[in-house]
N, C-alpha and C positions, 0 to 999 in steps of 0.2 A: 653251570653245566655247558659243555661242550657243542657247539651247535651240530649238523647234517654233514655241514662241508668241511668241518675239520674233521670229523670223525671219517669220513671218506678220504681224505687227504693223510690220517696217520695209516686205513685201512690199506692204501696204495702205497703207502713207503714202504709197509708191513710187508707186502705180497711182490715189492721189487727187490727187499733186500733179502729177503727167503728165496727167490729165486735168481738169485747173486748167491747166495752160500750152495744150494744145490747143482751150480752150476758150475762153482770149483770144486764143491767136493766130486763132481762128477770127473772132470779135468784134472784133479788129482790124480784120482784111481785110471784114469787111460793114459795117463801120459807117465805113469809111472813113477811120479814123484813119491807114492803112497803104493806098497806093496800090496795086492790088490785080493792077495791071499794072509795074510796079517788080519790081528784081529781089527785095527783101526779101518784099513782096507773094505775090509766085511759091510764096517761099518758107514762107510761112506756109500757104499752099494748100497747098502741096503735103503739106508735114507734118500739116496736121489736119483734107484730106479725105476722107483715107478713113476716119478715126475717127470724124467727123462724118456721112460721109454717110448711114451706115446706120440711126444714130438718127435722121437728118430722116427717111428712108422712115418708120422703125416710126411719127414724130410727127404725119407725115400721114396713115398710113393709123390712125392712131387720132383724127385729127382735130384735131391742135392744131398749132401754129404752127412749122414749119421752125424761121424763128429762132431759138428758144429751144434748140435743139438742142443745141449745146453744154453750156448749165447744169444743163437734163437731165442727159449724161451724167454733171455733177459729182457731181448727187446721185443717181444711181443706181450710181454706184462707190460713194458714200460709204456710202451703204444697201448694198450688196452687201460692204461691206469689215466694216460692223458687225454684218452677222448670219455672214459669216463667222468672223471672229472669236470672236464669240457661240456661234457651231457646235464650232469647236474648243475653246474653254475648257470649254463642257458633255462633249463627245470626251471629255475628258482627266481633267474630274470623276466620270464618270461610271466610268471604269476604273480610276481609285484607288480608286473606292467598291466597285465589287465584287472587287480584289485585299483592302480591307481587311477586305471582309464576309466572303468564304470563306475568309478566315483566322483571321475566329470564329466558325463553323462554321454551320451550316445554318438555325439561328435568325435570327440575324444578315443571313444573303443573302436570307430573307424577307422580312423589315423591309425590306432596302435594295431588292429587289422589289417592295416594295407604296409604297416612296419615289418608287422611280422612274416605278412605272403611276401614281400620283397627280399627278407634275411632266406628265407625257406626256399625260392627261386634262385636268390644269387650264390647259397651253398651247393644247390644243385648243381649249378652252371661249376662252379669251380671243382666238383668230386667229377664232373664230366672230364673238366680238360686234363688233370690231374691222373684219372684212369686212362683219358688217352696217350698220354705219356709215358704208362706202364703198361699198354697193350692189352688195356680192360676196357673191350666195347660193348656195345647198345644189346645183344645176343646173352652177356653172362646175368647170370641171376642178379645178381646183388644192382649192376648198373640199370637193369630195366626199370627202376619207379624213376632213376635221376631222368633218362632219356623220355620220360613220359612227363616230367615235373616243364623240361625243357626245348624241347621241340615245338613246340607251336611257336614260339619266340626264335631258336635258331635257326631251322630250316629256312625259312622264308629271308631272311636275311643271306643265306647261303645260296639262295639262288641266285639273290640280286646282286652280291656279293663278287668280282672278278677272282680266280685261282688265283694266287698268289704265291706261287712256289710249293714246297711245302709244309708253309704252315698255313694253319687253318684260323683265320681273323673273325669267323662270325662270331663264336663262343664271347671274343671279347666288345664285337659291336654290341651282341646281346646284352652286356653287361651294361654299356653305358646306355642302352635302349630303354631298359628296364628300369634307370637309375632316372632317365627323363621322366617315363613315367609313372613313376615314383612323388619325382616332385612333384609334376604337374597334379596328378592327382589330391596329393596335399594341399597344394595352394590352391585348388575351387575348394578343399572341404573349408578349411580353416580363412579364407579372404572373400 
C-alpha cells in the first residue's frame, strides 16, 4: 500500500496536470483556435469556466490581465502543490524526530527543541527578506506572525548595525547570530 506522501505527490501531479488541460482548453477557446460557438467550443467553456472564472475576478480586482487567467492558475497549483508537499515532508520529519528524540531521553528532545525553534526562526527570517523583496511588509496580514517570530533578534542588530546603502544586512547577521546560538546552545547541552 502506498504510503501519505506518494499519494500526495500523485494527488499534486493530478491537480497540476487538470489545471494544464483547463488552461488550454480555456486558451483554446480565446484565442480562437477552437470556435467558440461549435459544439467542441461549448465544450471547452463549459469545462474550464468555472475553474477559470474565479481567478479572472481575483486577476482583475488585483489588476492584471483576465487573459492570463489560466497560466496563473498553473502556477499557483504548481506553487501550492510544492509547498504542500514541502509541508507534509517537514509533517512527517518533524515526528520521526521527536519519536526518536524522546526515546533518548530528555537530553535528546532538547537538542531536537532547540533544532526545531532554530529551523522555525530561520524560516521566518527568510519569508522576511523574501517578502521584502516583493514589497510584503511587517503591516500585511500574512507577514505579521514572521515579523513577530523575528524582531527581537533583528531590530537590535539594526540598530547597532551602520546603513549600508540599500540593502539591509541585519536579516542576514540575524541569521548567522542565531546559527551561533544555536551551537553554542548544543554544546553546553550535549559536552
Amino acid at each position: 500500500m502506498p504510503d501519505l506522501h506518494t499519494l500526495a505527490r500523485y494527488a499534486v501531479f493530478a491537480a497540476f496536470s487538470l489545471s494544464v488541460l483547463v488552461a488550454f482548453a480555456s486558451w483554446l477557446v480565446r484565442a480562437r483556435r477552437v470556435s467558440p460557438f461549435g459544439a467542441l467550443g461549448r465544450m471547452l467553456r463549459a469545462m474550464s469556466e468555472p475553474v477559470i472564472r474565479p481567478v479572472e475576478a481575483r486577476l482583475v480586482r488585483l489588476g492584471g490581465n483576465p487573459v492570463n487567467a489560466g497560466w496563473w492558475l498553473v502556477v499557483v497549483v504548481a506553487v501550492a502543490g510544492v509547498v504542500l508537499l514541502s509541508l507534509l515532508d517537514w509533517a512527517v520529519r518533524t515526528l520521526y524526530g521527536i519519536a526518536a528524540a524522546a526515546g533518548r531521553g530528555p537530553r535528546a528532545m532538547l537538542g531536537f527543541l532547540i533544532g526545531a525553534l532554530y529551523g522555525l526562526v530561520f524560516a521566518a527570517l527568510l519569508v522576511r527578506v523574501i517578502g521584502a523583496w516583493f514589497g510584503v511588509f511587517r503591516y500585511s496580514r500574512w507577514m505579521r506572525p514572521v515579523y513577530a517570530l523575528t524582531d527581537w533578534l533583528v531590530e537590535p542588530i539594526r540598530r547597532v548595525l551602520p546603513p549600508m546603502g540599500a540593502l539591509d544586512w541585519s536579516p542576514l547577521v540575524a541569521c548567522l547570530v542565531l546559527w551561533l546560538l544555536k551551537q553554542l546552545l548544543l554544546s553546553v547541552l550535549f559536552y
